[in-house]
C-alpha positions in Angstrom: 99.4 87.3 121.4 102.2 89.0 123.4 102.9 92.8 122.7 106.1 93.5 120.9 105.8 97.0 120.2 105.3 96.5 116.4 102.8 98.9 114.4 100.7 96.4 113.3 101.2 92.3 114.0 99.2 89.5 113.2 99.4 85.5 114.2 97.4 83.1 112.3 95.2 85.5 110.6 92.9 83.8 108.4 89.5 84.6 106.1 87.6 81.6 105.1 84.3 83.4 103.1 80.8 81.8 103.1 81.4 79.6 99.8 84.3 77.9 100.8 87.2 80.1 99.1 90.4 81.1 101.6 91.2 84.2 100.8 93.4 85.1 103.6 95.2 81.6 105.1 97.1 81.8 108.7 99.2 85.0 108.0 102.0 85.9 110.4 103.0 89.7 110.1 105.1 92.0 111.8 105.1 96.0 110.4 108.1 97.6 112.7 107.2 100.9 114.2 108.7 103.6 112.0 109.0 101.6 108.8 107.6 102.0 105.8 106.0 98.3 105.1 104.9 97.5 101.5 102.4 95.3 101.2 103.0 93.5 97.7 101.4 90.6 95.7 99.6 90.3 92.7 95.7 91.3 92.5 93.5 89.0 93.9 96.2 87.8 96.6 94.6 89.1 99.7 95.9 92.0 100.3 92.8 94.3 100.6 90.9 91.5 102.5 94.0 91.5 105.4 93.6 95.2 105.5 90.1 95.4 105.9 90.8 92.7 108.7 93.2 94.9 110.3 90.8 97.6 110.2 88.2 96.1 111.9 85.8 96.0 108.2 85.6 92.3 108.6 85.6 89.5 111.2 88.5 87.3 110.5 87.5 83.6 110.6 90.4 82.5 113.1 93.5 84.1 114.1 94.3 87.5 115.7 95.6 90.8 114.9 97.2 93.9 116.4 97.0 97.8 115.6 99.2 100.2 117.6 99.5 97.0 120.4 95.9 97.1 121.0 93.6 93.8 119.7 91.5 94.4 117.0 88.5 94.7 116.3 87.7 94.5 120.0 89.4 98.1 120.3 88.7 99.8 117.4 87.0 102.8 119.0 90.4 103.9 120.8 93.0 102.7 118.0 91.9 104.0 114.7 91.8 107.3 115.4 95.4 107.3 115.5 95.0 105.8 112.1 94.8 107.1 108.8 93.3 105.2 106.0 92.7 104.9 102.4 91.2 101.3 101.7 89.3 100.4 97.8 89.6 104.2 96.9 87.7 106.8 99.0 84.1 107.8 99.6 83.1 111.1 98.4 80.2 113.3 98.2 80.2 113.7 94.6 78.2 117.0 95.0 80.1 118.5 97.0 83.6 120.7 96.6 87.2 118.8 97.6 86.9 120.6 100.7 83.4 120.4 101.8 84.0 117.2 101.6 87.2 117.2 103.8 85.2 119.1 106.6 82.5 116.6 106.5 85.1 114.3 107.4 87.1 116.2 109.9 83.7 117.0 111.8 82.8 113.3 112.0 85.9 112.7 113.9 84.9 113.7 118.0 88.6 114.7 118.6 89.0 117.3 116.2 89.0 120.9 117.5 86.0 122.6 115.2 88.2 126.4 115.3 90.9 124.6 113.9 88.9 122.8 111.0 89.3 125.0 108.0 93.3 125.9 108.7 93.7 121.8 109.3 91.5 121.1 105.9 93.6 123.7 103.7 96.7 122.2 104.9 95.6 118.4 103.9 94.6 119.9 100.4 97.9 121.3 100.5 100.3 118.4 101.2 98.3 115.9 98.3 98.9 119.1 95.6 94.5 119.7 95.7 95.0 123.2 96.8 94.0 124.7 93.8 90.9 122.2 93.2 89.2 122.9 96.6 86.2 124.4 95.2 85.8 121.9 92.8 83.0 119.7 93.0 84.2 116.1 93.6 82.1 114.9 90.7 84.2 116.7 88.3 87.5 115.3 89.6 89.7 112.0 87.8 90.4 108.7 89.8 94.0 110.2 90.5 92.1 113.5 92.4 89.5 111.3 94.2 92.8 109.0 95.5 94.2 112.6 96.6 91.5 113.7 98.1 91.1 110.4 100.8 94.6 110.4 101.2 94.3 114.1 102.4 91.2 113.0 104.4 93.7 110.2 105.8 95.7 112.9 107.1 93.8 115.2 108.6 95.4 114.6 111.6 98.4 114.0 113.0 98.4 109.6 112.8 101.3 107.0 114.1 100.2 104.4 111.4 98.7 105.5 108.0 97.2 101.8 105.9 97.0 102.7 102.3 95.5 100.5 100.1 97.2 101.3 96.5 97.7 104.8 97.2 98.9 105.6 93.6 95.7 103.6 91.8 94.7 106.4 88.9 97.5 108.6 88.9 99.8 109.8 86.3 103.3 109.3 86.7 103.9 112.8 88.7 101.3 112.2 90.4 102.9 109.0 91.4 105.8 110.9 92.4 104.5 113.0 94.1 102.7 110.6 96.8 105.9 108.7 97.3 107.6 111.7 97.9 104.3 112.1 100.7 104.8 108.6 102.2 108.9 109.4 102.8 107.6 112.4 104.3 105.4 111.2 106.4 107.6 108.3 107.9 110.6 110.9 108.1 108.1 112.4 110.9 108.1 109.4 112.5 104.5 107.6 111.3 104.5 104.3 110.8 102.8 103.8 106.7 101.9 100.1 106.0 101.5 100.3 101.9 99.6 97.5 99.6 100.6 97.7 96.1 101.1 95.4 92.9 103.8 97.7 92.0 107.2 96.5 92.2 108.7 100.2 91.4 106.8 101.4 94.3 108.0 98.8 96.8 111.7 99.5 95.9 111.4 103.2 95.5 109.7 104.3 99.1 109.5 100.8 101.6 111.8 99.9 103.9 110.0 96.2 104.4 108.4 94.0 102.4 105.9 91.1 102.5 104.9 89.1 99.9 101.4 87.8 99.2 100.0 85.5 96.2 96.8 83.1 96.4 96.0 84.1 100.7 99.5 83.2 101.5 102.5 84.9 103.2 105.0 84.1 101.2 108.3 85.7 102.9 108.8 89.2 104.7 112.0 91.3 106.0 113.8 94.7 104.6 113.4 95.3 100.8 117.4 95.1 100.9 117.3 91.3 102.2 114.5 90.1 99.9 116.1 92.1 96.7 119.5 90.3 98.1 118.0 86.4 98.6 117.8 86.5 95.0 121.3 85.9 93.2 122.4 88.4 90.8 122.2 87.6 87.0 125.5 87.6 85.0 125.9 89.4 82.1 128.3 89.1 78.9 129.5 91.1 76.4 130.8 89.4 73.2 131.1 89.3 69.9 130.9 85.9 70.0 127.6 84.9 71.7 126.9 81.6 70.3 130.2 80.2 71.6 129.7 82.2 75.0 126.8 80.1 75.7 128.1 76.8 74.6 131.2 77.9 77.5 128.9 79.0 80.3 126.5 76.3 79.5 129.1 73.7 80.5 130.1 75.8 83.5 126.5 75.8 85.1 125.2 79.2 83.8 120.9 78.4 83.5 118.5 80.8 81.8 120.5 81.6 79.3 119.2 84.9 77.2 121.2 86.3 74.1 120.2 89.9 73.1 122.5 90.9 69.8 126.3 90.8 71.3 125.1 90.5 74.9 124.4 87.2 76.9 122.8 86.8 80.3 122.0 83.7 82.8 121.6 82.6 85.9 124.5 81.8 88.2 124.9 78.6 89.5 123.9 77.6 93.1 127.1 76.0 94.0 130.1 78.9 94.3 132.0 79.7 91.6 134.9 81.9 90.7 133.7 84.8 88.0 137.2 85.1 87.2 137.2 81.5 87.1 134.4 81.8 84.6 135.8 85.3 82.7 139.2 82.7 82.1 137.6 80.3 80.5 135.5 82.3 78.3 138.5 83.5 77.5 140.5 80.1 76.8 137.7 78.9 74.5 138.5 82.0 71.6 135.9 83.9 73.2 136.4 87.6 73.1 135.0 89.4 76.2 134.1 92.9 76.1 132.6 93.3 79.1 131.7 90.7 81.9 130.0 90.7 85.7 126.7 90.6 87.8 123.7 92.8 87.4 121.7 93.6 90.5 119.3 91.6 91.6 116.1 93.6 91.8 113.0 93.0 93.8 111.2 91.4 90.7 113.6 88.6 90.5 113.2 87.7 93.9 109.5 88.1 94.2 109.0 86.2 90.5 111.3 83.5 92.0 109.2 83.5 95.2 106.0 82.9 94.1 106.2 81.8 90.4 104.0 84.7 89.4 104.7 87.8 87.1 104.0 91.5 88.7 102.9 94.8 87.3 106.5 96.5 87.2 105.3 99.9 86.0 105.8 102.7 88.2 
């Protein structure tokens, strides 16, 4: 596999477990230095298995893959520490305080200068909002604090790519907030953040990619902006007269037709046509229009239309 200078890449990628069942099949991915990369499908689509792949956790079965332009897992020992990771919630010492536990961390890693430790620890309790629950024991702390505190252990030091396997998992919705607020700080300092989520929100609110997983398969990947736009726009109605409405755009190609009190909604046509086209001959039937035109397409109608599946659109 040829170096392209992307953050992470991956050609034919594929993990077959002992029993038979693909859970990762022949996945070509490209994460572009500097972006922020959501990873998005629905649970069980391989997401985590790809990113323990990536991180050397598991053999894959065929295929190859790329961290920082070096091949993993073959050079794991000089690539991940300019990596930060959070991957199936952290491992803590659950008798220990948030920040004992952070110094156990930063002295396992052989580049980190030991007179810099505690100033480098206070700082990563800091930036995830855990200053004030350092001396807590890490028993005593929710999910949402425990996905805090390895995200703070994720960025103890300064890291080019930071893989977070969903980093918001627990939190409340400030909490939420506040972590995407981290990741668009992070990449405005120039680190590359590749981000699994079942989140739709997420995805639109913070990544500047996308790929799309369900059942081990890529499904499509580019910037959010092109897969929101390769879905069309639904159009939207306002009428007192609903029932004729639909008859009208019925017989002018309008699909998935939805009536909600005075307001109806559907699915353009693939074939071009003229709204005004359409607004006229609502209009010629009797019916009154009280408002007319497209609504946005969002990320959920293009990733429901790509792989047939519902997602989890809180956020």
């Amino acid at each position: 596999m040829e170096e392209t200078g992307a953050a992470v890449e991956t050609r034919g990628l594929t993990k077959r477990y002992r029993g038979g069942q693909l859970a990762v099949a022949g996945l070509d991915l490209t994460v572009p230095r500097g972006s922020v990369f959501g990873f998005l499908g629905p649970n069980g689509s391989g997401k985590t298995t790809t990113i323990r792949m990536l991180m050397g956790l598991i053999e894959p079965t065929s295929g190859a893959a790329r961290l920082l332009g070096e091949p993993m897992p073959r050079a794991a020992r000089s690539v991940l520490p300019r990596v930060g990771a959070l991957i199936e919630g952290p491992a803590l010492y659950s008798h220990l305080t948030g920040r004992d536990n952070l110094l156990r961390y930063d002295a396992a890693d052989p580049t980190a200068d030991p007179r810099t430790r505690p100033a480098r620890v206070a700082s990563a309790l800091d930036r995830v909002g855990l200053g004030a629950a350092a001396g807590k024991k890490a028993r005593a702390y929710s999910l949402g604090m425990k996905q805090r505190l390895g995200l703070a252990a994720a960025l103890l030091q300064p890291r080019e790519l930071l893989v977070l396997d969903e980093p918001t998992n627990g939190l409340d919705p400030q909490g939420m907030r506040e972590i995407r607020a981290l990741v668009r700080e992070l990449a405005g300092e120039g680190t590359t953040v590749f981000l699994s989520s079942h989140l739709l929100d997420e995805i639109e609110q913070v990544c500047t990619h996308a790929a799309v997983m369900a059942q081990g398969k890529l499904i499509t990947q580019g910037t959010v902006a092109e897969l929101a736009a390769s879905s069309r726009g639904r159009l939207s109605v306002t009428t007192p007269d609903p029932v004729d409405a639909v008859r009208v755009l019925k017989e002018h190609g309008v699909t998935d037709l939805v009536t909600l009190d005075e307001r109806v909604v559907g699915e353009l046509p693939q074939t071009p046509l003229e709204l005004a086209d359409l607004n006229a001959a609502l209009v010629r039937e009797g019916v009154r229009v009280r408002a007319f035109g497209t609504e946005r397409a969002s990320l959920e109608d293009a990733f429901v239309a790509l792989t047939g599946e519902g997602f989890d659109v809180a956020g």
